[in-house]
C-alpha atoms as an extended CHARMM CRD file, in Angstrom:
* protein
*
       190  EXT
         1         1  UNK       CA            -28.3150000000       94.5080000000       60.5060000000  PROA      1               0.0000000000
         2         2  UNK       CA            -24.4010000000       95.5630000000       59.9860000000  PROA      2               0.0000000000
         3         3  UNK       CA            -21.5410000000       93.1700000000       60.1960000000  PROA      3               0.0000000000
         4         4  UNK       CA            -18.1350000000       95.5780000000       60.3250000000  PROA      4               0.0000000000
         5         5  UNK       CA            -20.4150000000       98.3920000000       58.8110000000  PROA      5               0.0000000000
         6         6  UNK       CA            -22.0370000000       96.7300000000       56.0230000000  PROA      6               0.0000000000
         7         7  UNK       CA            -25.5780000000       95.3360000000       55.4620000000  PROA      7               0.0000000000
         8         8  UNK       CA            -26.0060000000       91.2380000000       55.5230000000  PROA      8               0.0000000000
         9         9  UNK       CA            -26.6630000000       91.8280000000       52.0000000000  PROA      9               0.0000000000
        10        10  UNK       CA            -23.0330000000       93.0970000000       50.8480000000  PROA      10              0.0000000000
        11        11  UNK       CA            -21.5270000000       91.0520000000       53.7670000000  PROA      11              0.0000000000
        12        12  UNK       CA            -22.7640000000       88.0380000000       51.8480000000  PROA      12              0.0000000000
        13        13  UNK       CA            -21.5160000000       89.4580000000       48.4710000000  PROA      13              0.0000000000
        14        14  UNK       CA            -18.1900000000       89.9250000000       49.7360000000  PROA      14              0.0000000000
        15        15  UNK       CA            -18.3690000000       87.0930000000       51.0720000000  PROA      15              0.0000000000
        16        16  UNK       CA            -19.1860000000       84.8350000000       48.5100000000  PROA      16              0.0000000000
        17        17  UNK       CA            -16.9530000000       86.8320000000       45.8580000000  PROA      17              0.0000000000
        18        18  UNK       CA            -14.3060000000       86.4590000000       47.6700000000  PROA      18              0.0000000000
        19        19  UNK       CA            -14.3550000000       82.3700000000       47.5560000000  PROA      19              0.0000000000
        20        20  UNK       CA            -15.2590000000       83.0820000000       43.6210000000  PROA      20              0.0000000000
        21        21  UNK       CA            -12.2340000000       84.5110000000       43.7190000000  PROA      21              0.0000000000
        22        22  UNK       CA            -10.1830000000       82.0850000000       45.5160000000  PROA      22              0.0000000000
        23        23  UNK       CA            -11.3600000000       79.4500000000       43.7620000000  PROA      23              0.0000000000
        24        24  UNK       CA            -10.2300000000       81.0290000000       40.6920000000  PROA      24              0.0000000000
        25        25  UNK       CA             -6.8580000000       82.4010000000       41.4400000000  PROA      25              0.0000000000
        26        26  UNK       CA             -5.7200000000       78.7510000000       42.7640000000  PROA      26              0.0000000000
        27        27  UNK       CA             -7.5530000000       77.6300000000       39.2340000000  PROA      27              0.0000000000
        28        28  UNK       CA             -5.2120000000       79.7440000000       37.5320000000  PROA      28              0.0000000000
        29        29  UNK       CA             -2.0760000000       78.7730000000       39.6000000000  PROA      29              0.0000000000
        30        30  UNK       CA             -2.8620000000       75.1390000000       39.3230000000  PROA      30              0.0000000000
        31        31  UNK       CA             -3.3720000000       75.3990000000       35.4640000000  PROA      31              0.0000000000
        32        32  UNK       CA             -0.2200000000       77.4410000000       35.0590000000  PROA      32              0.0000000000
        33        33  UNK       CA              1.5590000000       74.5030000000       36.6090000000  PROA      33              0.0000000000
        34        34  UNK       CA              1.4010000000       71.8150000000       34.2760000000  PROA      34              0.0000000000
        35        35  UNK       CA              3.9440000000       70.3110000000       31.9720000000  PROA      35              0.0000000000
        36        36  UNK       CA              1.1540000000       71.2380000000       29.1650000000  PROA      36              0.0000000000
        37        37  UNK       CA              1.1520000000       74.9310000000       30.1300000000  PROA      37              0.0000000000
        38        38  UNK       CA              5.3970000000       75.0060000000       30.1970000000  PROA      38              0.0000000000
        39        39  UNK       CA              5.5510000000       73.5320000000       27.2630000000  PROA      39              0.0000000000
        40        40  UNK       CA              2.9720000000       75.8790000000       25.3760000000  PROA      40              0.0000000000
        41        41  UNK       CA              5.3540000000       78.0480000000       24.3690000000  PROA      41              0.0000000000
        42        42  UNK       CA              7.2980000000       77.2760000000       21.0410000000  PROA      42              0.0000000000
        43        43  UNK       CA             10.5450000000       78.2140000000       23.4810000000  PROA      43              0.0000000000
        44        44  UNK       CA             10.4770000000       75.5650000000       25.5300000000  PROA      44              0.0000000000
        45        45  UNK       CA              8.6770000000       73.0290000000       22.9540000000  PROA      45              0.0000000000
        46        46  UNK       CA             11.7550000000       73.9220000000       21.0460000000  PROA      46              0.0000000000
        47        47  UNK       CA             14.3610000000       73.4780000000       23.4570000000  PROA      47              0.0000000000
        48        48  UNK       CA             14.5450000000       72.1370000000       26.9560000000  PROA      48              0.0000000000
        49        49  UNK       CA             11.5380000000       70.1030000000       26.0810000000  PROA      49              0.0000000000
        50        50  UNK       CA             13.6050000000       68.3600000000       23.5010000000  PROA      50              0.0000000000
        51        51  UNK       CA             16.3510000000       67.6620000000       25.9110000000  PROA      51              0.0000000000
        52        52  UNK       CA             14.5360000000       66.9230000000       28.7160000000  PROA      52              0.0000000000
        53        53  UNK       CA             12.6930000000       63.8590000000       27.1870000000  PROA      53              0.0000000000
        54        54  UNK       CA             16.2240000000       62.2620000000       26.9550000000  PROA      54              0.0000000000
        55        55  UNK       CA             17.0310000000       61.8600000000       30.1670000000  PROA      55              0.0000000000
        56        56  UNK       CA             16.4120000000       60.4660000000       33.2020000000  PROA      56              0.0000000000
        57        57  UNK       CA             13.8530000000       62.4580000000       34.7760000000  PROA      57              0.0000000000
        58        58  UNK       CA             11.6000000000       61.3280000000       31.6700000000  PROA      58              0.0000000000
        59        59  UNK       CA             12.0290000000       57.8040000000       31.7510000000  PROA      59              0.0000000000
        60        60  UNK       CA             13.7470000000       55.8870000000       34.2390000000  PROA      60              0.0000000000
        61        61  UNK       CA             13.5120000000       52.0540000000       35.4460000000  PROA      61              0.0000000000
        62        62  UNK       CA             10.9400000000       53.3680000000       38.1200000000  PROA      62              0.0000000000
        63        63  UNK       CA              8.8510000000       54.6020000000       35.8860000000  PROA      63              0.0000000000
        64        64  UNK       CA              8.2390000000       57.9050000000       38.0830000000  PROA      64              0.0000000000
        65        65  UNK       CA              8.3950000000       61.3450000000       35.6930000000  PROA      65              0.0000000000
        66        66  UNK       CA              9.6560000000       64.9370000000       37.0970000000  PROA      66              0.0000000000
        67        67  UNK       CA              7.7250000000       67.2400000000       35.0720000000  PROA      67              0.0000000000
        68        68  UNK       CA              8.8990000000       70.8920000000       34.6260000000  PROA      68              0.0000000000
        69        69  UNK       CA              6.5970000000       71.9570000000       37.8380000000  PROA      69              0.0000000000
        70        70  UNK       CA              8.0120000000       69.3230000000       40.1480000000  PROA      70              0.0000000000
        71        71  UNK       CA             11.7840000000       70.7730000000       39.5590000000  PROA      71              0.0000000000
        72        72  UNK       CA             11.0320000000       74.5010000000       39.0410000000  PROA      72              0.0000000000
        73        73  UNK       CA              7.8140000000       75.6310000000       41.5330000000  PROA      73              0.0000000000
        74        74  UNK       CA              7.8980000000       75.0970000000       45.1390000000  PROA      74              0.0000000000
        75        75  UNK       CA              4.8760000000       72.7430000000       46.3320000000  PROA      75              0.0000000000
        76        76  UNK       CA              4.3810000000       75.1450000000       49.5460000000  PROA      76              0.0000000000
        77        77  UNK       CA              2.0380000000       78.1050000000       48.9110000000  PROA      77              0.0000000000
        78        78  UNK       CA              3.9150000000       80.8240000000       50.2310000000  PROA      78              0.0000000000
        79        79  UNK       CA              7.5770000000       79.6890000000       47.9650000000  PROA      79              0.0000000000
        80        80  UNK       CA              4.9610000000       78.8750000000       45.1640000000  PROA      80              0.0000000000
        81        81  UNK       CA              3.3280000000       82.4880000000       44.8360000000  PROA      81              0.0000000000
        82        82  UNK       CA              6.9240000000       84.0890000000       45.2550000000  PROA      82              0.0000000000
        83        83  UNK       CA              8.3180000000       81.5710000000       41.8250000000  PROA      83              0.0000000000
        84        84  UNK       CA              4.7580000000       82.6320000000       40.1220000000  PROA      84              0.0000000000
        85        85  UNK       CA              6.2740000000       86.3980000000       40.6520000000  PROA      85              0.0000000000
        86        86  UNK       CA              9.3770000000       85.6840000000       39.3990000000  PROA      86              0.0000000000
        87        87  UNK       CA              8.3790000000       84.0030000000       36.5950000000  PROA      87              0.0000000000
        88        88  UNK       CA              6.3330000000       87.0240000000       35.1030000000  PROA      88              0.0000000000
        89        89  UNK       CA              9.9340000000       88.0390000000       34.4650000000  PROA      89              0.0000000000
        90        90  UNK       CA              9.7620000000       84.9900000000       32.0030000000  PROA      90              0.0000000000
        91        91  UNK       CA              6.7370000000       86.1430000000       30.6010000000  PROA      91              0.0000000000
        92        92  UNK       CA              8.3770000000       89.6150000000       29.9870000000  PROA      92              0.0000000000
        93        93  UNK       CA             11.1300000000       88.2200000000       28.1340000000  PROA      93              0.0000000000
        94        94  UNK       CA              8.7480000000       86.6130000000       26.0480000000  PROA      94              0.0000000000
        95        95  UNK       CA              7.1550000000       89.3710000000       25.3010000000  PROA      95              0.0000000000
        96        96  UNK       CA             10.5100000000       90.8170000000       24.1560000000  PROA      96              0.0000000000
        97        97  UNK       CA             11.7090000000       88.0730000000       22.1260000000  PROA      97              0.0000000000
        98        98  UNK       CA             14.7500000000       87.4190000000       24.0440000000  PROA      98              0.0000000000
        99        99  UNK       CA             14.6860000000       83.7730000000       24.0030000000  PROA      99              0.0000000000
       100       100  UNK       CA             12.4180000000       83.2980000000       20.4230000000  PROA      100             0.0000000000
       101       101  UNK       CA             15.2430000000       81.4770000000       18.1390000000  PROA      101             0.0000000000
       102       102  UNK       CA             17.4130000000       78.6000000000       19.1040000000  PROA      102             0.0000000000
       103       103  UNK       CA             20.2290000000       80.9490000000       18.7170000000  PROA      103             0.0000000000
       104       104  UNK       CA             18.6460000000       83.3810000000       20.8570000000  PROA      104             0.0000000000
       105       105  UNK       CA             17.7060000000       80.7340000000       23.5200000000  PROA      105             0.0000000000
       106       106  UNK       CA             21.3280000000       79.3460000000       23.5220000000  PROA      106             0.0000000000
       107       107  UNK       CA             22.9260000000       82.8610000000       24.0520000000  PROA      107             0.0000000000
       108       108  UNK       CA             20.8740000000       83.5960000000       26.9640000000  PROA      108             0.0000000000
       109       109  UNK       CA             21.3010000000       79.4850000000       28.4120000000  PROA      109             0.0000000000
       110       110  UNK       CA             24.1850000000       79.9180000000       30.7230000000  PROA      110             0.0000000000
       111       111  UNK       CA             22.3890000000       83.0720000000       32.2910000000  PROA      111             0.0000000000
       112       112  UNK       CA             19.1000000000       81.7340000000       32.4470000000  PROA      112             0.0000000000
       113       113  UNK       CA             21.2230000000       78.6810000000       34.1560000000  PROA      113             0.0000000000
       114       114  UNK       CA             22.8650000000       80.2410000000       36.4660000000  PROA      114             0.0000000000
       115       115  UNK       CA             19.3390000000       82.3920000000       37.6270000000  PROA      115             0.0000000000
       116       116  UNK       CA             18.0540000000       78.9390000000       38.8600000000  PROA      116             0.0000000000
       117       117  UNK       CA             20.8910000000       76.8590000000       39.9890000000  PROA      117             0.0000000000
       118       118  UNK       CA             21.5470000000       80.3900000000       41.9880000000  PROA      118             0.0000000000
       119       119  UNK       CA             17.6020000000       80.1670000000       43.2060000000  PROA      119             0.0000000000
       120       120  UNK       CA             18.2530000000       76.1550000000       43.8900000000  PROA      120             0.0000000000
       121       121  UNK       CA             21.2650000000       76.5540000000       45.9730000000  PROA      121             0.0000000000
       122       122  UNK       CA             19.7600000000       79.2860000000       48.0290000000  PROA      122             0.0000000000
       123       123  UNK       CA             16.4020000000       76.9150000000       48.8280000000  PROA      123             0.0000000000
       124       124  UNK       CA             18.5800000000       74.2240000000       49.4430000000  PROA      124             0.0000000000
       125       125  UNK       CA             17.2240000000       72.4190000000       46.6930000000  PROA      125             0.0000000000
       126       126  UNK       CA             13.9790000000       72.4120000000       48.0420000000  PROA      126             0.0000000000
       127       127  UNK       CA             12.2530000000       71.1350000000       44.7930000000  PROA      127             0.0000000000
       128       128  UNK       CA             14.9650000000       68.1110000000       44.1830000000  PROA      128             0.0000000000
       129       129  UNK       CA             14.3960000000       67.0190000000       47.7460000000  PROA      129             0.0000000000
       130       130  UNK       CA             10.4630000000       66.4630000000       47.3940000000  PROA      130             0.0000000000
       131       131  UNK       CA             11.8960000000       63.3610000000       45.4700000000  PROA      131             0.0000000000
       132       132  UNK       CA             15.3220000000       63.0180000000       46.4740000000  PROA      132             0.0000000000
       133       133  UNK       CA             16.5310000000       63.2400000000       50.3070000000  PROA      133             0.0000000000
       134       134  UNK       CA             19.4450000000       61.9640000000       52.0520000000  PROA      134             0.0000000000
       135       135  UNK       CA             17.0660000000       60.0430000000       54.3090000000  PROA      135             0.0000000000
       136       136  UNK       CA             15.5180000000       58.7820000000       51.9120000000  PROA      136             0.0000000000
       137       137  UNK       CA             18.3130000000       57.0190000000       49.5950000000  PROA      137             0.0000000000
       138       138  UNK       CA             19.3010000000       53.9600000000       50.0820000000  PROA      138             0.0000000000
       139       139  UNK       CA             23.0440000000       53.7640000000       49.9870000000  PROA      139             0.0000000000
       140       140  UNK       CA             22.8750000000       49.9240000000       49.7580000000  PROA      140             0.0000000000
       141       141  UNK       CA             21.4810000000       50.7690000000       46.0790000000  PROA      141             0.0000000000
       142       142  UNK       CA             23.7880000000       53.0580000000       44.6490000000  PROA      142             0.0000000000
       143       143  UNK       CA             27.2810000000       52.5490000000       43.0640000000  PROA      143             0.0000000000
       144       144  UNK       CA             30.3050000000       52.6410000000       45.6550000000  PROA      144             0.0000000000
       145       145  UNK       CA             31.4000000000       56.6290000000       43.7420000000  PROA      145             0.0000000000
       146       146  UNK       CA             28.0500000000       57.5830000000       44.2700000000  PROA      146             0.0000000000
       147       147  UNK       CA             27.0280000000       56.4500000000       47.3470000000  PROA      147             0.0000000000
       148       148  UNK       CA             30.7790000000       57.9660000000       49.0120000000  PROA      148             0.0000000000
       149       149  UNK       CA             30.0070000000       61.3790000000       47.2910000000  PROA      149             0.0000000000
       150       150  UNK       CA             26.3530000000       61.6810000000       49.0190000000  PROA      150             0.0000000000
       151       151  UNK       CA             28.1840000000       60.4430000000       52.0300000000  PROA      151             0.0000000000
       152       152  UNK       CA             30.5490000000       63.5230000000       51.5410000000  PROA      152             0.0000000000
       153       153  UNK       CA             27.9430000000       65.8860000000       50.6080000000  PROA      153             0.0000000000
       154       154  UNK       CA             25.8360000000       65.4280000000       53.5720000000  PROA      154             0.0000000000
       155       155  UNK       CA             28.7550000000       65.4260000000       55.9990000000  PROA      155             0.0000000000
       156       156  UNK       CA             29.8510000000       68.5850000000       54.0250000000  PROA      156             0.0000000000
       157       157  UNK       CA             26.2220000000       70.3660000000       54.3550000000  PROA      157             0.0000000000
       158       158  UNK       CA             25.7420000000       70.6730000000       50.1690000000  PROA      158             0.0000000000
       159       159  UNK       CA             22.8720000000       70.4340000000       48.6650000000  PROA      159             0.0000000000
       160       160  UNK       CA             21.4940000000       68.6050000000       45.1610000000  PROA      160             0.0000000000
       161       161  UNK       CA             22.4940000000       71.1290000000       43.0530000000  PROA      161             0.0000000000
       162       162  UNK       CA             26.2500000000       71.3370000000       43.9720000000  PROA      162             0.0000000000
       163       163  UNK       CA             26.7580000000       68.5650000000       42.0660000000  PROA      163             0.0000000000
       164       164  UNK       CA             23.4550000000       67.8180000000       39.6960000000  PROA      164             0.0000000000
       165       165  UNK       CA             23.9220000000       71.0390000000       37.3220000000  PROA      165             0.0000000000
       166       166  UNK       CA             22.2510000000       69.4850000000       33.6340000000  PROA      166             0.0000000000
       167       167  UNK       CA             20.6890000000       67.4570000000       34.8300000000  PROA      167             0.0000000000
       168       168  UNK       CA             18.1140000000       67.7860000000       33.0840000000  PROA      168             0.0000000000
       169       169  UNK       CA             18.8670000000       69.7890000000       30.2210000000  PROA      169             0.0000000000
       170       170  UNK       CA             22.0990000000       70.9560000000       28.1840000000  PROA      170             0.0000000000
       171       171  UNK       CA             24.8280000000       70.6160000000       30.7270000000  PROA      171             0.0000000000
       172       172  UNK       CA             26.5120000000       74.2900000000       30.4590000000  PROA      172             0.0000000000
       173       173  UNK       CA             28.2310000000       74.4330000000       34.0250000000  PROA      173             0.0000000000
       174       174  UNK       CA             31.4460000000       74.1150000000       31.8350000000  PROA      174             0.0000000000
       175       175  UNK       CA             31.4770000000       77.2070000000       30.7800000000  PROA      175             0.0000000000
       176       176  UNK       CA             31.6920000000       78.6270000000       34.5540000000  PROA      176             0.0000000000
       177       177  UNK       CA             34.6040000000       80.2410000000       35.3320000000  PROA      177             0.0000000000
       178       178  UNK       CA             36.7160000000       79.5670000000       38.6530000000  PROA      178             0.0000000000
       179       179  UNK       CA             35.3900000000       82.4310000000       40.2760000000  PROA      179             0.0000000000
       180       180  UNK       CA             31.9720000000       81.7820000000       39.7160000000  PROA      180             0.0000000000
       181       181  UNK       CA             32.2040000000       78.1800000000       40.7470000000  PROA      181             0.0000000000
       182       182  UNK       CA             33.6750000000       79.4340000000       43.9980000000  PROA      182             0.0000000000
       183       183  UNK       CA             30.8920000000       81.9270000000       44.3330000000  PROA      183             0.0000000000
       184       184  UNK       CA             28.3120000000       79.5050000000       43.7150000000  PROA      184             0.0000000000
       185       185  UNK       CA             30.1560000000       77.4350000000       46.6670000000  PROA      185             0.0000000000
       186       186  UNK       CA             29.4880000000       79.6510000000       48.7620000000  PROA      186             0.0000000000
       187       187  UNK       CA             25.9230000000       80.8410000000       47.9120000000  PROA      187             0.0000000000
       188       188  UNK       CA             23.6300000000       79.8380000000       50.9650000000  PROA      188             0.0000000000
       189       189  UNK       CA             26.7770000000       78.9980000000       53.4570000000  PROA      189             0.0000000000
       190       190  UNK       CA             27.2710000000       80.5240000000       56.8160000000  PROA      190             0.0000000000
């Protein structure tokens, strides 16, 4: 017998190999997106680990942690597989050595920066607002500046990362020029 011209026997091969081999690809994607596996690497050990432990998104009076994953892979398959892509670019760079030295790592900061609040912006913040949402915040809670500025952004169609740059880690949006601020602005608008 011949299902779409081959035997029962390799139907069933192909068919089993292939859920051997879905089971292990989302293995490896689910094992590649761990706060362990980010911080494997002496580069970020070294650096934005450091920071990141110091601020909020560590420890806060909820007692909820962002880990590297939750802020920098989508949770949706399809945005998920296209970050894995762009993060062999990462891996290249590693490779390379562009980022091996604190010095190194600080040269290349406001680039690396500006890579993914530009990849933010355009997703409308898509990983901030599996936490964060307008919906979801309770303006009742926040201080009167605060709660008029999320007033303001929603009204004014921004997203998370308009106004959140560092976050997280070494605030560097300083160094920005005018233009570039303006051309972030406008990143994502119609």
């Amino acid at each position: 017998m011949k299902i779409f011209g081959a035997t029962l026997v390799g139907a069933t091969v192909l068919f089993i190999g292939g859920i051997i081999f879905w089971g292990a690809f989302n293995t490896a994607m689910e094992a590649t997106n761990t706060m362990e596996f980010c911080i494997s690497c002496h580069e970020m050990q070294n650096n934005v680990y450091k920071e990141y432990v110091n601020t909020i998104h560590y420890t806060n009076r909820s007692g909820v942690r962002a880990t590297c994953p939750d802020c920098h892979v989508p949770r949706d398959w399809v945005h998920k597989i296209a970050r894995k892509i762009q993060a062999s670019n990462e891996l290249y760079h590693k490779v390379l050595g562009t980022v091996s030295t604190p010095e190194k790592f600080n040269a290349q900061r406001l680039t690396m920066a500006k890579r993914e609040w530009t990849r933010m912006k355009l997703s409308d913040s898509r990983e901030c607002r599996n936490c964060h949402t307008f919906d979801g915040m309770n303006p009742e809670m926040q201080k009167q500046r605060a709660r008029k500025q999320h007033e303001n952004a929603k009204a004014d169609g921004m997203t998370c990362i308009d106004c959140h740059k560092g976050i997280a880690h070494k605030p560097v949006h300083e160094q920005l020029t005018d233009e570039e601020v303006e051309a972030f602005e406008k990143l994502g608008k119609k």
